[in-house]
C-alpha positions in Angstrom: 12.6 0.4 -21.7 14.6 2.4 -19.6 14.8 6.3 -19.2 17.9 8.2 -19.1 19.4 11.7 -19.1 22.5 13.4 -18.6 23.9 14.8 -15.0 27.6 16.0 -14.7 29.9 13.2 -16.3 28.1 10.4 -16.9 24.2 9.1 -17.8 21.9 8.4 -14.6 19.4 5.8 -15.4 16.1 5.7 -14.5 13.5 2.6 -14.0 10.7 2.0 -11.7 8.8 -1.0 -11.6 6.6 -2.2 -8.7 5.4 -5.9 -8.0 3.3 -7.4 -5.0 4.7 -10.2 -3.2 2.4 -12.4 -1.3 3.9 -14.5 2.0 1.7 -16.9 4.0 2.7 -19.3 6.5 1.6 -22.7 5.8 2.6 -23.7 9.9 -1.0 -23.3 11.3 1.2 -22.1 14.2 2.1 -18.8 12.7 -0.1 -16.9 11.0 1.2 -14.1 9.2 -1.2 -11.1 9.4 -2.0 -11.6 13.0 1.5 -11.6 13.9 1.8 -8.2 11.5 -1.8 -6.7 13.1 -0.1 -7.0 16.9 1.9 -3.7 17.5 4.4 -5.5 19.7 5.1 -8.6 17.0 4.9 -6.3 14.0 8.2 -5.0 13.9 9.8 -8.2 13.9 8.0 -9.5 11.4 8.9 -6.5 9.5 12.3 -6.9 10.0 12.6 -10.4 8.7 11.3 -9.1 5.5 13.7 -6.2 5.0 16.4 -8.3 5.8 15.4 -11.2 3.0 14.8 -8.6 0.5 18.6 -7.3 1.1 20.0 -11.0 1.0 18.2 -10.7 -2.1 19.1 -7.4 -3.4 22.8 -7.1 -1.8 21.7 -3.8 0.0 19.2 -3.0 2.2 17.9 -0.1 0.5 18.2 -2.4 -2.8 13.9 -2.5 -2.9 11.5 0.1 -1.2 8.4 -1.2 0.7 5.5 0.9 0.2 2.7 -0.4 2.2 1.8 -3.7 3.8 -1.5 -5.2 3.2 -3.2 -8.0 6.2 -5.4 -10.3 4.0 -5.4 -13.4 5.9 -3.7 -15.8 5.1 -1.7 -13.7 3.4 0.7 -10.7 4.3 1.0 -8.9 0.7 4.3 -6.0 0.3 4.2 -3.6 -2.4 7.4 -3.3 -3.6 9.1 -0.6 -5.5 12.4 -1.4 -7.5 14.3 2.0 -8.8 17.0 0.0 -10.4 16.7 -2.8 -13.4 19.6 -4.5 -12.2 18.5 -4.9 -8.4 15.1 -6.0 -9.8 16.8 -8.6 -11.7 19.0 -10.1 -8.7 15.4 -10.1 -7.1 13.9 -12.1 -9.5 16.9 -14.4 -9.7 16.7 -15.3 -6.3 12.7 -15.8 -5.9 13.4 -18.1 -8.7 16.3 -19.9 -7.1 14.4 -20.3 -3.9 16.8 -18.4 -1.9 14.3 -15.4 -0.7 11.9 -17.9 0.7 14.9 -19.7 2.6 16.1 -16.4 3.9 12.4 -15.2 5.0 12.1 -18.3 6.5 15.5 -18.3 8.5 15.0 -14.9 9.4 11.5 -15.0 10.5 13.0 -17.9 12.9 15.1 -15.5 14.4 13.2 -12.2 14.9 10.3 -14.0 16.0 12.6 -16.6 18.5 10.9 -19.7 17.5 12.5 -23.1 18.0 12.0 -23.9 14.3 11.8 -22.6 11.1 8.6 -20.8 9.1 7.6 -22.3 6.4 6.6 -20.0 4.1 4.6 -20.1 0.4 5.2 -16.9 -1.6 3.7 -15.6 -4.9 4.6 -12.6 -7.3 2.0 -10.1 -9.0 2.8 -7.1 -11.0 -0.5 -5.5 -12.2 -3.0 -8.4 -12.7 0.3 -10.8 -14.2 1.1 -13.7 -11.9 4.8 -13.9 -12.2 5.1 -17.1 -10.7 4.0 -18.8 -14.1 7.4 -16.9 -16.2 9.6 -16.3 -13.4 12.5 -18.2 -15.6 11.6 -15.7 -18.3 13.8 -12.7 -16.9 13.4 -10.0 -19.3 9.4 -10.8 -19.4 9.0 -10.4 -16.0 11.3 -7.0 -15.9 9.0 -6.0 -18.4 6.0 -6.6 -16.4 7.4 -5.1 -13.1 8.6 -2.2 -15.1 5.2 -1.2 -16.6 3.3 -1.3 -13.0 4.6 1.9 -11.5 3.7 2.7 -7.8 0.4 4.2 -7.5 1.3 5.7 -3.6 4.0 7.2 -1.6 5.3 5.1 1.4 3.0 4.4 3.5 3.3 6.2 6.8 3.7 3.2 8.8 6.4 1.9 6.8 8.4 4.9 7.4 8.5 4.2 11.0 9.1 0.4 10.9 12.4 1.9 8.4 13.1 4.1 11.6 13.1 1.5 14.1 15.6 -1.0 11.6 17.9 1.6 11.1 18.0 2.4 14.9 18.0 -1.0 15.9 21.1 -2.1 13.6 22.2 0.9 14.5 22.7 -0.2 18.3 23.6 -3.8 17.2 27.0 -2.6 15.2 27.3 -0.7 19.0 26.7 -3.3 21.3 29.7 -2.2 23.6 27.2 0.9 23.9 24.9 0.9 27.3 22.9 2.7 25.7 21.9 0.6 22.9 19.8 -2.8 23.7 21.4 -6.1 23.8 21.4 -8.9 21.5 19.1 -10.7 24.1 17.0 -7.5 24.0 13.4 -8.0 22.7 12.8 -6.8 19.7 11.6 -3.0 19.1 8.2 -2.2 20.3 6.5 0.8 18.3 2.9 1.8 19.6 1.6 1.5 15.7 -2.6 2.0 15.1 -3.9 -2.1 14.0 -5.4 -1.8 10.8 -9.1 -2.0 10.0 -10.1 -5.7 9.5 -12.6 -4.6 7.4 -10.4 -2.7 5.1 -9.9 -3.8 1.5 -6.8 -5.5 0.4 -5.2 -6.8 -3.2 -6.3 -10.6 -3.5 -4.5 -12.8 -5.8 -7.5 -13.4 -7.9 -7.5 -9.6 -9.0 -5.3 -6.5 -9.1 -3.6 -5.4 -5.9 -3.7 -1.6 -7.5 -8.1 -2.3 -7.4 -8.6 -2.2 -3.9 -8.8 0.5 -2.0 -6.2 1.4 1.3 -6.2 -0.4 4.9 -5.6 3.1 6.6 -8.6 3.7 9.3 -11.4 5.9 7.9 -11.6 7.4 11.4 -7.9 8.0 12.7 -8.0 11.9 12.1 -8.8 14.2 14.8 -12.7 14.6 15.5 -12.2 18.1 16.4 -11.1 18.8 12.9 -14.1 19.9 11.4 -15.6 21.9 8.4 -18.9 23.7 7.5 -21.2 22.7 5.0 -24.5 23.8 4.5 -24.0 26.5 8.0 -24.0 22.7 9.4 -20.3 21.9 11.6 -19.4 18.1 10.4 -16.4 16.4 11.9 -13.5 15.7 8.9 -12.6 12.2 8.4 -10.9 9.7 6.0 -13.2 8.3 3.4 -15.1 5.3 4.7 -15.8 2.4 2.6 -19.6 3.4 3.1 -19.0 6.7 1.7 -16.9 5.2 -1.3 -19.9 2.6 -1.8 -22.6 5.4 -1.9 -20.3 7.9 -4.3 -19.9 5.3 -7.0 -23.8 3.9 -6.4 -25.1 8.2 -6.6 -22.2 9.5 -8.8 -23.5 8.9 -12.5 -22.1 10.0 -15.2 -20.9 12.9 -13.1 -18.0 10.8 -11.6 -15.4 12.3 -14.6 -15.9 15.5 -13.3 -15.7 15.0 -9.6 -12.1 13.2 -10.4 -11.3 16.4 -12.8 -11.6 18.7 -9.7 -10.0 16.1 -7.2 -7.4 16.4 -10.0 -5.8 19.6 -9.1 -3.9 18.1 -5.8 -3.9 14.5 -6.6 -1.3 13.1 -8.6 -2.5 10.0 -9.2 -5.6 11.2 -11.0 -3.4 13.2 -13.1 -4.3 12.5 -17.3 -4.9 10.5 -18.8 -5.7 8.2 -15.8 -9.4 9.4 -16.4 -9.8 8.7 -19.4 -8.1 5.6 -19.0 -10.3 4.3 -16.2 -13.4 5.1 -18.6 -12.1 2.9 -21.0 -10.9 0.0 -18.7 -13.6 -0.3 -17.1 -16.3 0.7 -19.7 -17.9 -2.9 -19.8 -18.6 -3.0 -15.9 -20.6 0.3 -16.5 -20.4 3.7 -14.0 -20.5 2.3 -10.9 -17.0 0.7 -11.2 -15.9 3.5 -13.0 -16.7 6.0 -10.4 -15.5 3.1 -7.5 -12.2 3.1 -9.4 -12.0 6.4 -9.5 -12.5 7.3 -5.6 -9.9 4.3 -5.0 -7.1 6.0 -6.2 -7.8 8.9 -5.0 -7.9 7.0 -1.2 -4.8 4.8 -2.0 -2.4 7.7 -3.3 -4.1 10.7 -0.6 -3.4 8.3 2.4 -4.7 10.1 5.3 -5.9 12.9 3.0 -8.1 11.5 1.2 -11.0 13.5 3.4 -14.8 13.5 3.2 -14.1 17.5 3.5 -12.3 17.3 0.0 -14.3 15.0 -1.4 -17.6 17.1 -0.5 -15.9 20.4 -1.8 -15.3 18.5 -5.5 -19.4 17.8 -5.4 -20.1 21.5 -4.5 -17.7 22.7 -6.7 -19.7 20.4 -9.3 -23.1 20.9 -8.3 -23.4 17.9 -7.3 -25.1 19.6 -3.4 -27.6 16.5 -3.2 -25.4 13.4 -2.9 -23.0 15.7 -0.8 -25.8 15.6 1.3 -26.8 11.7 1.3 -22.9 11.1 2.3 -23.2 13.1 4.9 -26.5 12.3 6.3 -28.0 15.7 5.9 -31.2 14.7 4.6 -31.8 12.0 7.1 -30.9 14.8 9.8 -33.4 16.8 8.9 -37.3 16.2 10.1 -39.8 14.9 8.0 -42.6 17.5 6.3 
């Protein structure tokens, strides 16, 4: 199961596994993803997780967050383990019980509240609930192991990682005047809310089958391209545009991924052909759906309409680059 090679004096291994942990609040007091959507809450809440995931782990940087999804009630992390080991000590202690006590004891304290957060937690990894062999160790390694991360760390996340460092930072320096005190508030970061709208796993399905919360609208309008000697303003994907691309896209879909396949990663073979054959019973339209999903979730911010026009050109494809675009309804009638 696990990779290895040879550097200087000794083996390095190599494993990377990624699971989905799902938190909700069962105080009807706190409620998870609102606390996480407010930009002045969110880093608090953020922090309570690091710091249960550590108690778990024995090191802070023992499991790497990825992204955070809002999908009331639940807040959902996408976790990435590099090391068997610190997977297992994870998995020991969500069996024990001991991550939910810490998350609740530490959600107490970031947030200040008078009591502690209850707090009901399950495990995914892939469309396996965990929950149902979590005292089967080496099955659930297995499982973890075999989900690898479909996307970088989320943007987001990087910053919340900036603002723990710099805040622990200060707190190991409190004789600093510099640093805020241990009755300071905790850090606010000016971070975008995401899109209530946006899709987000669900514990019924897959969290890797849904597509990213990032805004479909956050680039810059002036950043434009030219299609058609027409000016059109470059934006993020839109769950409108992914709808119409899988409804128009045919049997055409394959090749559209094969030229968004030269800078995507994630679409790299034999993920195609894979998602033809997973999803050959639900017919083109999921196929094509799937495909366009993970080319949002692993392009982040750019997964553009400007890229994903320039694979239909390049494919012939000039008609539904059109109907995404709203040339055709631009233009006046005969």
């Amino acid at each position: 199961m696990t990779e290895s090679r040879t550097m200087g004096d000794g083996p390095i291994d190599y494993w990377v596994g990624c699971a989905y942990l799902f938190v909700q609040s069962s105080s009807e007091k706190v409620l998870l993803p609102v606390l996480y959507r407010n930009p002045q809450q969110r880093p608090s809440v953020f922090r309570a997780f690091k710091l249960a995931l550590a108690d778990s782990t024995g090191s802070l940087h023992g499991v790497d967050v990825l992204k955070v999804y809002c999908s009331e009630p639940h807040l959902i992390m996408q976790l990435k383990f590099s090391k068997k080991e610190t997977c297992r000590r994870f998995l020991q202690s969500y069996c024990q019980g001991a991550l939910q006590d810490s998350l609740q004891k530490h959600l107490k304290t970031t947030l200040s509240l008078a009591s502690l957060v209850p707090v009901e937690t399950e495990l995914k990894a892939g469309a396996e609930k965990l929950d149902s062999m979590i005292r089967e160790e080496d099955r659930c390694l297995e499982c973890i192991y075999h989900e690898k991360p479909n996307r970088l760390r989320d943007e987001e996340i990087t910053e919340l990682e900036k603002s723990l460092q710099l805040l622990s930072c200060c707190e190991e320096k409190k004789t600093d005047h510099r640093c805020p005190s241990s009755d300071s508030p905790p850090l606010s970061l000016n971070f975008s809310t995401p899109s209530p709208n946006s899709s987000v796993p669900s514990l019924n399905s897959s969290p890797s089958s849904h597509s990213s919360l990032e805004s479909p609208h956050s680039l810059p309008q002036a950043d434009t391209f030219t299609f058609q000697d027409q000016q059109f303003a470059n934006r993020r994907i839109s769950p409108q545009d992914h709808q119409k691309f899988a409804k128009l896209i045919s049997k055409k879909w394959k090749q559209v991924g094969r030229t968004l396949q030269a800078n995507c990663r994630a679409l790299r073979d034999p993920v195609i052909d894979n998602l033809a054959m997973e999803y050959e019973r639900e017919g083109l339209y999921e196929q094509a759906y799937q495909l366009l999903r993970r080319f949002i979730d692993s392009e982040g911010k750019r997964a553009t309409i400007q890229r994903l026009i320039a694979a239909l050109e390049d494919n012939g494809l000039i008609s539904i680059a059109e109907e995404l675009l709203g040339v055709q309804e631009s233009q006046p009638n005969a």
